[in-house]
N, C-alpha and C positions, 0 to 999 in steps of 0.2 A: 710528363707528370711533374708538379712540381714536389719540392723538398718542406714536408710541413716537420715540425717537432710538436711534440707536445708541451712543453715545458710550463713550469709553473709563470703565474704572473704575480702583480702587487695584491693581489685577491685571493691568493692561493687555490686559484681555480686549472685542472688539465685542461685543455684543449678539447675537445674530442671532433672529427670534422670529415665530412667525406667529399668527393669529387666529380661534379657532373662532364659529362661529355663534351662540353664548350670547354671546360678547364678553369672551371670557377670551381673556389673550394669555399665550403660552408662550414662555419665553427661556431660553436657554442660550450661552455663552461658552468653554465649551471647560477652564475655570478655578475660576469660583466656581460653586456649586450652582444649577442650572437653577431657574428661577423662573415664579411662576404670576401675573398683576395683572390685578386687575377693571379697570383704565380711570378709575378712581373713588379710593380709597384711596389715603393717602399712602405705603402700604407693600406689599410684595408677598409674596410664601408660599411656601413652598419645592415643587416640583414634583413631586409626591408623596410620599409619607413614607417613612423610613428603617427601614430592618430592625430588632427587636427585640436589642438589643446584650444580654439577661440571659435565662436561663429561668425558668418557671415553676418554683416550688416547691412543697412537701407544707406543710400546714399540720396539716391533722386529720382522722380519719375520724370519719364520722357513723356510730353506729350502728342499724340497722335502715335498711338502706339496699337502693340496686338494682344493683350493680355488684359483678360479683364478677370476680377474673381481674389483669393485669399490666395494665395502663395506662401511658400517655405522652402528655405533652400541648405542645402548641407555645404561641406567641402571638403575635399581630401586632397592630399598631396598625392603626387607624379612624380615619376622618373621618365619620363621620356626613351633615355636612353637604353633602362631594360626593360619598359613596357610593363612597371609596378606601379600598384597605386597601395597608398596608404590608408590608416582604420579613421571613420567618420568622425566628425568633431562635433561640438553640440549644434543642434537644430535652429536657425534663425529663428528672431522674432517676424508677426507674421506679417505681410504687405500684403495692401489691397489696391489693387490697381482697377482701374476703368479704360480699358482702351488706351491702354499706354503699356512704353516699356520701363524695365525697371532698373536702377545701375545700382550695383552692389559693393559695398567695399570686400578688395583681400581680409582675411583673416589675422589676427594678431597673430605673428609667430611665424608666419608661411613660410618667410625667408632666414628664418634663424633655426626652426626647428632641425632639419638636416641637410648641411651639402649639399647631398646627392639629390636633392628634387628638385626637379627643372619648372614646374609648374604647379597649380593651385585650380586642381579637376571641381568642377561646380555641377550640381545635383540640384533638381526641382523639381517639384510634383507639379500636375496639371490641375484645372483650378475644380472645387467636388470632391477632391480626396489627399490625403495626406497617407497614404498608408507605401506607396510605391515613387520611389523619383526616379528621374531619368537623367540622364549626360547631356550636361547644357552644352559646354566647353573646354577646353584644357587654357586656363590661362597662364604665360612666363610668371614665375616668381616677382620679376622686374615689375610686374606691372599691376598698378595698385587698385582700379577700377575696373567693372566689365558693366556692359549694357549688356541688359538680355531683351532679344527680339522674336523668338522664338514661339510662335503658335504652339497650343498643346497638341492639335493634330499632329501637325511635323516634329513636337518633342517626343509622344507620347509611340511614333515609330520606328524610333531608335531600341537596341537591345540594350543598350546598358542601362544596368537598372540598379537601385540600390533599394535594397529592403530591409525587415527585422533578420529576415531568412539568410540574406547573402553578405552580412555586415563582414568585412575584412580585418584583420591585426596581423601584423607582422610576426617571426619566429619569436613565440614565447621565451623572454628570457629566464624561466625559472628550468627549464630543460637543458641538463648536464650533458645529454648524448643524442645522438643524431645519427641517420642513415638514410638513403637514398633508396628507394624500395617500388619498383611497378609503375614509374612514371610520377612516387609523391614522395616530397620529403617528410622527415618524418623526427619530431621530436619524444623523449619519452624521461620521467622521472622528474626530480628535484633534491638539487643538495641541500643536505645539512648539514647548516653553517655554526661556527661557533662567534660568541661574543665572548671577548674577555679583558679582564680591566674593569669591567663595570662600576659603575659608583651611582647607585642610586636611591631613593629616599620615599618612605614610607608618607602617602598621600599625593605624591607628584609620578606625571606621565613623563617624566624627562629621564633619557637615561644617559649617561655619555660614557665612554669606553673608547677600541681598537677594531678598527676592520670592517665599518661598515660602510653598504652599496646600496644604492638604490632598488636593486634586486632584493633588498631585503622586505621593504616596502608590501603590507599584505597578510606577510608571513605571519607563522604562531613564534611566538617569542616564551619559553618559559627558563625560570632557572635551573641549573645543576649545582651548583658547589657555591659557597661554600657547605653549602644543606642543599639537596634538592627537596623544589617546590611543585607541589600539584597543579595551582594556576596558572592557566594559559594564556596569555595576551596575544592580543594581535597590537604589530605596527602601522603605525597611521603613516607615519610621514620619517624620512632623515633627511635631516638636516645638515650634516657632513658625514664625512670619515667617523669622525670621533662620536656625533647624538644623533639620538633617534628618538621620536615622542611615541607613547604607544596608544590606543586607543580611551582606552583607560586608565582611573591611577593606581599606581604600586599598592599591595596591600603588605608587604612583606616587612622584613626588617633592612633598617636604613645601612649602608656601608660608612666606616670600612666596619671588619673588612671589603676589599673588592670582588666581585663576584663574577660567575661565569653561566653562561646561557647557550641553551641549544635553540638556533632559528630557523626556522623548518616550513616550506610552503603547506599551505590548508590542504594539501591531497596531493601528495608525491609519488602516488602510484599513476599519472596522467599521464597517458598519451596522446598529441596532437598530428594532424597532418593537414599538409599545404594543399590548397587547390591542383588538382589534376593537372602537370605539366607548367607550371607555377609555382618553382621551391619558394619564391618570397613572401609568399601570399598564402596567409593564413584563414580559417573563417571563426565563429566567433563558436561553434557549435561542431566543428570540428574535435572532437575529443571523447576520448575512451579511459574509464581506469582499470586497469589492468591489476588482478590480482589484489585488489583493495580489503585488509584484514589480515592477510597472510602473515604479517608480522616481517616479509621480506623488504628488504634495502634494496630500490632500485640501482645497478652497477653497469649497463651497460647496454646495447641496440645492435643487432647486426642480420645478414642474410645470409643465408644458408640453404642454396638449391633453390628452391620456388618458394620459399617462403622467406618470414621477416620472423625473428626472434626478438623477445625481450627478456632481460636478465636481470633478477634479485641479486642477493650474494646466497640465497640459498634457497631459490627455483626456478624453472626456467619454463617461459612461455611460448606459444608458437602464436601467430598471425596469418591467416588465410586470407587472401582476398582475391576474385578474380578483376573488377572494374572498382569498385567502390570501397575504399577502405573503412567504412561503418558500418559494425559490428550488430548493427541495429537495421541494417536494410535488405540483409536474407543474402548477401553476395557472400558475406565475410564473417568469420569466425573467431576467438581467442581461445586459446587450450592449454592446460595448463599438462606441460608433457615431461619436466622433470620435478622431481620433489625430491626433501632434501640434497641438491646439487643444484650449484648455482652457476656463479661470476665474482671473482674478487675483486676487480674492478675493469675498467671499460678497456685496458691496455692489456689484459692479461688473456684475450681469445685471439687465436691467430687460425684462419679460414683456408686450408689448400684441397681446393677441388670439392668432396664431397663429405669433407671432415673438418667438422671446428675442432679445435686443441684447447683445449680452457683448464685454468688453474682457482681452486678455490680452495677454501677453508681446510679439505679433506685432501689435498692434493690437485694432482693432472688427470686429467678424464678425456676421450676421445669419443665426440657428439656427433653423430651420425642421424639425427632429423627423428623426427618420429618420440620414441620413448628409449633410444637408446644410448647410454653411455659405455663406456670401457676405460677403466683404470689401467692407464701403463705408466706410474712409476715405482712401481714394485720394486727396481734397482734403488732409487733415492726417496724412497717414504721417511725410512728413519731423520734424514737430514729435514723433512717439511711437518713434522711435527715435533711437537716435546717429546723430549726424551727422558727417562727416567735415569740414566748414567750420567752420572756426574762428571762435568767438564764436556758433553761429547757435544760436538758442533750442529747448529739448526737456525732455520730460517728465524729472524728477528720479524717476526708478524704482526710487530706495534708500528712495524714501516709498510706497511701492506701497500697503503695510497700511493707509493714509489716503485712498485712492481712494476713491468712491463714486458713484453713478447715481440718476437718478427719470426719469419718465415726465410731461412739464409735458404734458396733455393738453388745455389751452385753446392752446397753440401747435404741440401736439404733434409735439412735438420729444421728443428722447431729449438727456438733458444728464450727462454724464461730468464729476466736479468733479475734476483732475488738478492736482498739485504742476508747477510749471516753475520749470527752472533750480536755485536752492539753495533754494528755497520747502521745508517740512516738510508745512506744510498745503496744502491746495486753496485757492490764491487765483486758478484760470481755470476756468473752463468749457467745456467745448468742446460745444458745441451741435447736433445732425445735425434736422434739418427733416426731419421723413418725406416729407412731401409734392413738395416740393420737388427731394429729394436734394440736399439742400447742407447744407454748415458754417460753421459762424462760431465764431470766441470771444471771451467774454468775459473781464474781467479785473475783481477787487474790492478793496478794501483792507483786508479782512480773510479770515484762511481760512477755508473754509465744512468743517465739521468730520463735518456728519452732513445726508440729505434724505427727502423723506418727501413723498408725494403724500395727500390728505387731503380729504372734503369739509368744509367749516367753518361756523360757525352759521347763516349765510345760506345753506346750501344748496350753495355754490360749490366744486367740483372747484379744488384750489390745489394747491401743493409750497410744503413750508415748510423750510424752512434751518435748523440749527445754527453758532454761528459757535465759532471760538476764545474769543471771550471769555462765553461761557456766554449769549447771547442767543437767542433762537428767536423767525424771522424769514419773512416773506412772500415768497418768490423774487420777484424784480423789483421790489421796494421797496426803497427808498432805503437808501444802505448803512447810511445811519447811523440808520435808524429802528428799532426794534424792533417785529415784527409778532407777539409774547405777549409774553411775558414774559423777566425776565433772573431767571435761578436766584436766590434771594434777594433779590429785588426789584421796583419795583412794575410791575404791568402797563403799557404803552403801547398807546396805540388807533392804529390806524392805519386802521377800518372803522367805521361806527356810522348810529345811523337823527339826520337834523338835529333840534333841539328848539328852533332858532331861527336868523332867517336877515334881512342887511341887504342894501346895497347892495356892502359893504366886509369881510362877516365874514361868519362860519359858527359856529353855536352847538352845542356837544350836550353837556347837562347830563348826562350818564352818561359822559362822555368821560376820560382823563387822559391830554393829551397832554402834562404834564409839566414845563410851564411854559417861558418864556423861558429861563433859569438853565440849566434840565438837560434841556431838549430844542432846543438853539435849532439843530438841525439839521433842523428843520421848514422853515425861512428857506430859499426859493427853490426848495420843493418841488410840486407839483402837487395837488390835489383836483377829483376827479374827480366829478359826481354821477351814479351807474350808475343807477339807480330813482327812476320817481315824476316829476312835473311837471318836475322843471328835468333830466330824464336827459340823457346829452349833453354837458352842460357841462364843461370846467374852468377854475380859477382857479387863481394862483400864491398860495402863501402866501407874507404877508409877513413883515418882520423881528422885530412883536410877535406874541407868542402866548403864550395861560396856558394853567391845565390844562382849561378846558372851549372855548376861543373860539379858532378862526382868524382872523386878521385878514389880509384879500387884499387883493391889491396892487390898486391903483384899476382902473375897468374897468367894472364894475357887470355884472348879467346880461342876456343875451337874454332869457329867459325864468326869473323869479324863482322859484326852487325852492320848494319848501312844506314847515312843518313834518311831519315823516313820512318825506320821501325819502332816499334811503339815500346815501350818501357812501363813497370811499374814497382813501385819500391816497396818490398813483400812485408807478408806476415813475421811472425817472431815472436812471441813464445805462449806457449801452450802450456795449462798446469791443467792435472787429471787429481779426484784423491778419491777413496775407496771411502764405504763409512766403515766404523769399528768393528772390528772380526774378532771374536770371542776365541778365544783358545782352546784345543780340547786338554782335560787336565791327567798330564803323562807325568810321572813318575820323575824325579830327581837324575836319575840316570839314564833317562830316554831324551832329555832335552836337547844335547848340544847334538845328538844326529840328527835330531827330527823337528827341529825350529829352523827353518832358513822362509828365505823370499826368494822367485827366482821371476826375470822381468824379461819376456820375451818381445820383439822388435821387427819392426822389417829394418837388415844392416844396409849401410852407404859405405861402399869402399872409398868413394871418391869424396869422404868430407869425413879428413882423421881426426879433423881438434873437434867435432860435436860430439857431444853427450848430453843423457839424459840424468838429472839431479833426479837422484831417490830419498827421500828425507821419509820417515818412521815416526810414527807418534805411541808412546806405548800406554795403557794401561787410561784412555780419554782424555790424554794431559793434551791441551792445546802447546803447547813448549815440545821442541822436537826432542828428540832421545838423541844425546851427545856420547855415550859412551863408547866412542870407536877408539880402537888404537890405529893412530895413520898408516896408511903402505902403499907403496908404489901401484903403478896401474898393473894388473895381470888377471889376465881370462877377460881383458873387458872390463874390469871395476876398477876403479881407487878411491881411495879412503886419503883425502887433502889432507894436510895440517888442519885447514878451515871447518872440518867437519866435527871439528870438539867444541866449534863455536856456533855455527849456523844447522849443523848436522846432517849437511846434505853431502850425499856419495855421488859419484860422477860413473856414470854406464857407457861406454864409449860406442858410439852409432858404429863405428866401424869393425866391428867386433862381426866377426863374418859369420858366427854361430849364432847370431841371433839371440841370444841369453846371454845372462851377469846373475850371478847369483850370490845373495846376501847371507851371509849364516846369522841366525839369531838365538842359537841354541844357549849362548854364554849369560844369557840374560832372561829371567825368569817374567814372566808378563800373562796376565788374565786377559789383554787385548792389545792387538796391534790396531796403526791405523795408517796408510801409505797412499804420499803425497810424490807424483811422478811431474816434472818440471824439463819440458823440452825448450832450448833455451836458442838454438841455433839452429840456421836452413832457411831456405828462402819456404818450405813446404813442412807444414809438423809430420815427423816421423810419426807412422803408426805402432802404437801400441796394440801389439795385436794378443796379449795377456800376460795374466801373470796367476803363479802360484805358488802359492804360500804352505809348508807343510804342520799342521797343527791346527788348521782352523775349524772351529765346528760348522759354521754356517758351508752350505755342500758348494763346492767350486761354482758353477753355471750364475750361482745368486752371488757372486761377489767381482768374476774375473772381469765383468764386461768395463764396473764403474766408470 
C-alpha cells in the first residue's frame, strides 16, 4: 500500500481517496480535479478524461465508396492504456454521402485536452436514424484525419454503442469524498467554499476576489458578510484565481467594503457512481440525493460490513445494494439509520472489523450497522465540550476541519488528533484503548496535521503522522525525529538492519541519521534492537552522533547484537492528564491528612535516572501550581529546585513500591487537575492509577484518564 496524506493544498481542499486492488489510489477534494496515483510516480492523472470540448468536422468524400444516406458523427477521447473513454463532445454537422466514404477531421482540442489520452474514439449512426451511434475507430491523437469505410450493416454489429441512455463523464469534481463499494466507485456531497476579498458592483456580473477554481463554475454563489444577502447567483464562468462572472448582474451594494460569500454546488446532497468495474467512468444519470432537506452537511463516505454509508455531520445514512447501485431499480435502497448523530468530518471515522469509531459534534460514538450507536467517552466528554468552569481545558471546535483519526493496531487503540484550547492544529491525542475501555491523552510540540496506518518495509502494521512543518513521522517516535522524510529534504532513519556493533555504538552504513549538527535530537533517545541475537535490548543514545554511527551512553550489552539485526530508534515521551476533579468540602482541619495524590506505576529496577513528572493544576488555572518547597528524593518523589518554576515533581520508575505520593493537604483548592509526563525508556511505563483523597467525582470516573 502506498503512503497517501491528506494534507491541505493551494485550494484548501483534504484529500479524501481510497485504493483499488491493482494499487491505483483515487482522490478527490471536492475543489480541484479528482486525481488518479500509481503509488510510484512523482506525478498523478486526472481521474478520467474530459468530454470533447469541439465536433467533428467534414473533411472530404471519397468517391466509390460504401455509405450512402445523412450521417452524424460524435468523438471522445481514449486512454488506451487503462481502457477509458471520455464524456461526448458536440454532435457534427450533418454529411450526406452517396456511395462514398467520408474523411473526418480530429476535433479541436484532442491533443491538448489531456495527456493521458492516446486517442480520438469516433462514433456514427447508420444512415435512417440519429438516435443510437456506434464505434467507428479508435484514432492516435497524432493523427489528424480518418476515412471512414465502414458499411452500417458491419457498423451497426458492433456493441459499442453510444446514446442519450449510456452518455459517459468522468469523476465529478464537485465530490469531496469517495469510496470503493461492490465493484463501483462511488462519489458523494459537495463542499462549501468560501469567497473572500470580494469587490464587487451593483449592475455588473463581474466579481474579482481570492480563491477561485474552476470547480466553482455552476455553483450558487450568494453573499454572507459584510450583511448577509438572500440572493442567489449562479456562476457562469472564472476567469482566474482572482474573477469570476456570475450569471447575472449584482443587485446589491457596491464595495468597499470588501465582501465575503458562500459558493456552494446546486445539490450537495448528490451521490454519484461509476459504471460497474469501471471507477473512471462515470454516467450522466448515474446519481442519487441522498437526504435532500435534512438540513445536514455532507462530511464523509465509508463501508461498513456489506454496506456503504453516507455521512452528514448530523445523520447517518445506510446504502443497500445487491447488483445495481440505483436506488430507483428495486435492487437497492437508502435509509436514513442515525438521526441526530453524524460525522465531523471525512478523517474523523476509523473502521476496525465490525465497528466504526466516529467523532462528531456530541462527542465519540461506536456504529455498529443497523440503528446502533454507543457513546464511550464518558471519561473525556468534559474536555469535547464547553465547559461552564472557567479556565478548564476543551477542544477548540472553530478547528474542527483539522481533526483527524487512525487505528494504531499494535496498541490498538483508536487515537482522535484534536486542537485544544487556541491550538489551530492537533497538538493532543486522545487516545481510547479498545481493550481496556480507557483513555488517555497525549500532548506534542508540534501539530500533527494528517495520519495514516501503513504496513512498512519490514513488514510492520505502523500509523505514520504528518506534522505542521512538512515532516512525515513514526507515531510514537520521538517528536523531534523524523521517521521519512521532510518534503524537500533528506531522508532520516529511524529503523535499519546493524552493519556494525561495539561495546559503546551502533553502526549502519545505509543509515543517515543526519549527523550531530542537524539531528542532535537523537541525544538521549532510546534504540531498541527488535530482531536477531541481541532482540530485547535497549540502549540510550548519546550526545555524539554522525550520519551512519550511534554512539550509546556506557553500559555495554547483555548479550552483544550481530551484524544483520534489526534496530529501531524508540518512542519517548508520553503525557496523560485527568480533567478537573472537584473537591469534596472538608473542614479547615481535615485538610492537610486528607488532600494528597498518590501515583501508582509498574516500577523498573533496571532504569534508576527515569521518572515520571507530576505537575498539578489547581482550582481550572491553565498555569501549573508552583508552591512546593524543594527536597531531596525520598519514597520515590522529589520536589527539584525547578519545580517553583515549571512545577513539575519527578516519581522515580525505580521505586520498587510502585507508588509516590503527593501531599496536597497544605493548600486549600475547589479543584485539582493532574498532568502525568513519562519522559524516559525506550517503552512508556504504565500508569496503572492513581488516587487522589478528596475528590467528589467517585474513583472508577476519573483514575483510568
Amino acid at each position: 500500500m502506498s503512503i497517501v496524506f491528506a494534507g491541505e493544498n493551494q485550494n484548501n481542499g483534504i484529500w479524501d481517496w481510497f485504493q483499488d486492488n491493482q494499487g491505483w489510489t483515487y482522490l478527490a477534494n471536492g475543489v480541484d480535479q479528482p486525481q488518479v496515483w500509481d503509488g510510484i510516480s512523482a506525478t498523478s492523472r486526472n481521474w478520467g478524461l474530459p468530454a470533447m470540448t469541439a465536433a467533428v468536422t467534414f473533411n472530404a468524400f471519397v468517391g466509390g465508396g460504401v455509405l450512402t444516406g445523412i450521417y452524424y458523427y460524435y468523438a471522445v477521447l481514449y486512454n488506451s492504456a487503462t481502457d477509458t473513454e471520455g464524456g461526448q463532445g458536440p454532435i457534427s454537422a450533418s454529411m450526406t454521402a452517396a456511395a462514398q466514404n467520408i474523411t473526418v477531421n480530429r476535433p479541436a482540442g484532442a491533443t491538448t485536452l489531456d495527456p493521458q489520452a492516446t486517442h480520438w474514439r469516433l462514433y456514427r449512426n447508420t444512415a435512417g436514424q440519429a438516435t443510437t451511434f456506434y464505434k467507428v475507430a479508435d484514432v492516435p491523437t497524432a493523427t489528424a484525419t480518418y476515412t471512414d469505410a465502414i458499411t452500417d450493416v458491419a457498423l451497426s454489429a458492433g456493441s459499442q454503442t453510444l446514446n442519450l441512455t449510456n452518455m459517459k463523464l468522468r469523476m465529478p469534481a464537485q465530490h469531496p469524498y469517495v469510496a470503493l463499494h461492490g465493484g463501483f466507485a462511488f462519489g458523494w456531497g459537495g463542499k462549501r467554499l468560501a469567497g473572500s476579498l470580494l469587490t464587487m458592483t451593483n449592475g455588473s456580473p463581474n466579481v474579482t476576489g481570492t480563491g477561485f477554481s474552476q470547480a466553482m463554475v455552476g455553483m450558487r454563489f450568494r453573499i454572507t458578510s459584510p450583511a448577509a444577502e438572500t440572493k442567489v447567483y449562479t456562476v457562469l464562468s472564472v476567469t482566474s484565481a482572482t474573477a469570476l462572472v456570475l450569471t447575472e448582474n449584482y443587485t446589491g451594494t457596491n464595495s468597499p467594503p470588501t465582501k465575503s460569500a458562500m459558493i456552494y454546488p446546486a445539490n450537495d446532497d448528490l451521490a454519484s457512481w461509476s459504471i460497474g468495474g469501471r471507477y473512471e467512468e462515470f454516467r450522466l444519470f448515474n446519481g442519487a440525493s441522498v437526504g435532500a432537506g435534512d438540513g445536514g452537511v455532507p462530511t464523509g463516505i465509508f463501508t461498513l460490513l456489506d454496506a456503504l454509508y453516507l455521512a452528514k455531520d448530523r445523520s447517518l445514512y445506510r446504502w443497500n445494494f445487491t447488483t445495481n447501485p440505483n436506488p430507483l431499480n428495486g435492487d437497492a435502497g437508502i435509509f436514513n439509520v442515525l438521526r441526530n448523530r453524524g460525522l465531523l468530518n471525512h478523517r474523523c471515522r476509523v473502521v476496525v472489523g465490525p465497528h466504526a469509531y466516529m467523532l462528531d459534534r456530541k462527542g465519540v460514538y461506536r456504529f455498529s450497522g443497523d440503528y446502533e450507536e454507543n457513546q464511550i467517552d464518558r471519561q473525556i466528554h468534559p474536555l469535547l465540550l464547553p465547559s461552564y468552569m472557567p479556565g478548564n481545558r476543551r477542544v477548540n471546535w472553530s478547528a474542527a476541519a483539522n481533526f483527524h483519526a487512525v487505528h494504531d493496531s499494535k496498541e490498538d487503540r483508536i487515537v482522535f488528533f484534536m486542537a485544544i484550547d487556541q491550538d489551530l492544529e492537533p497538538r493532543h491525542a486522545f487516545c481510547y484503548d479498545r481493550r481496556r475501555d480507557r483513555w488517555h491523552v497525549e500532548q506534542y510540540d508540534s501539530g500533527v496535521t494528517a495520519s495514516l496506518q501503513m504496513r512498512d518495509l519490514a513488514g510492520v502494521d505502523r500509523v505514520f503522522i504528518g506534522d505542521e512543518h512538512g515532516y512525515v513521522r513514526g507515531f510514537g517516535v520521538n517528536p523531534g525525529l523524523d521517521a521519512g522524510a521532510r518534503y524537500g529534504g533528506a531522508a532520516r532513519t529511524v529503523r535499519g538492519t546493524i552493519t556494525g556493533i561495539a561495546a559503546n555504538s551502533l553502526t549502519d552504513a545505509a543509515a543517515n541519521f543526519g549527523g550531530a549538527g542537524t539531528m542532535a535530537e537523537h541525544a538521549g533517545s532510546w534504540v531498541e534492537v527488535y530482531e536477531g541475537v541481541g532482540a530485547g535490548q535497549t540502549r540510550r543514545i548519546g550526545n555524539a552522533v554522525s550520519a551512519t554511527v550511534l554512539t550509546l551512553a556506557p553500559g555495554g550489552w547483555a548479550t552483544t547484537p550481530a551484524v544483520g539485526d534489526k534496530y529501531r530508534i524508540g518512542p519517548v515521551e508520553m503525557i496523560l492528564e485527568t480533567q478537573n476533579m472537584a473537591m469534596a468540602p472538608l473542614s479547615p482541619n481535615e485538610l492537610k491528612e486528607a488532600r494528597f495524590l498518590r501515583v501508582f506505576f509498574e516500577p523498573r529496577e533496571d532504569w534508576p535516572e527515569s521518572w515520571i513528572g507530576i505537575t498539578l493544576f489547581k482550582d481550572w488555572s491553565l498555569d501549573p501550581f508552583l508552591g512546593w518547597s524543594p527536597r531531596a528524593r525520598a519514597n520515590g518523589l522529589e520536589i527539584p529546585s525547578s519545580a517553583k518554576i515549571d512545577g513539575e515533581l519527578r516519581a522515580y520508575v525505580d521505586n520498587m513500591t510502585g507508588c509516590v505520593q503527593v501531599t496536597l493537604g497544605h493548600e486549600y483548592a475547589r479543584a485539582w487537575r493532574v498532568k502525568l509526563r513519562y519522559k524516559d525508556g525506550n517503552r512508556p511505563i504504565p500508569i496503572t492509577g492513581l488516587e487522589i483523597a478528596g475528590a467528589v467525582v467517585p474513583r472508577q470516573d476519573w483514575r483510568d484518564q
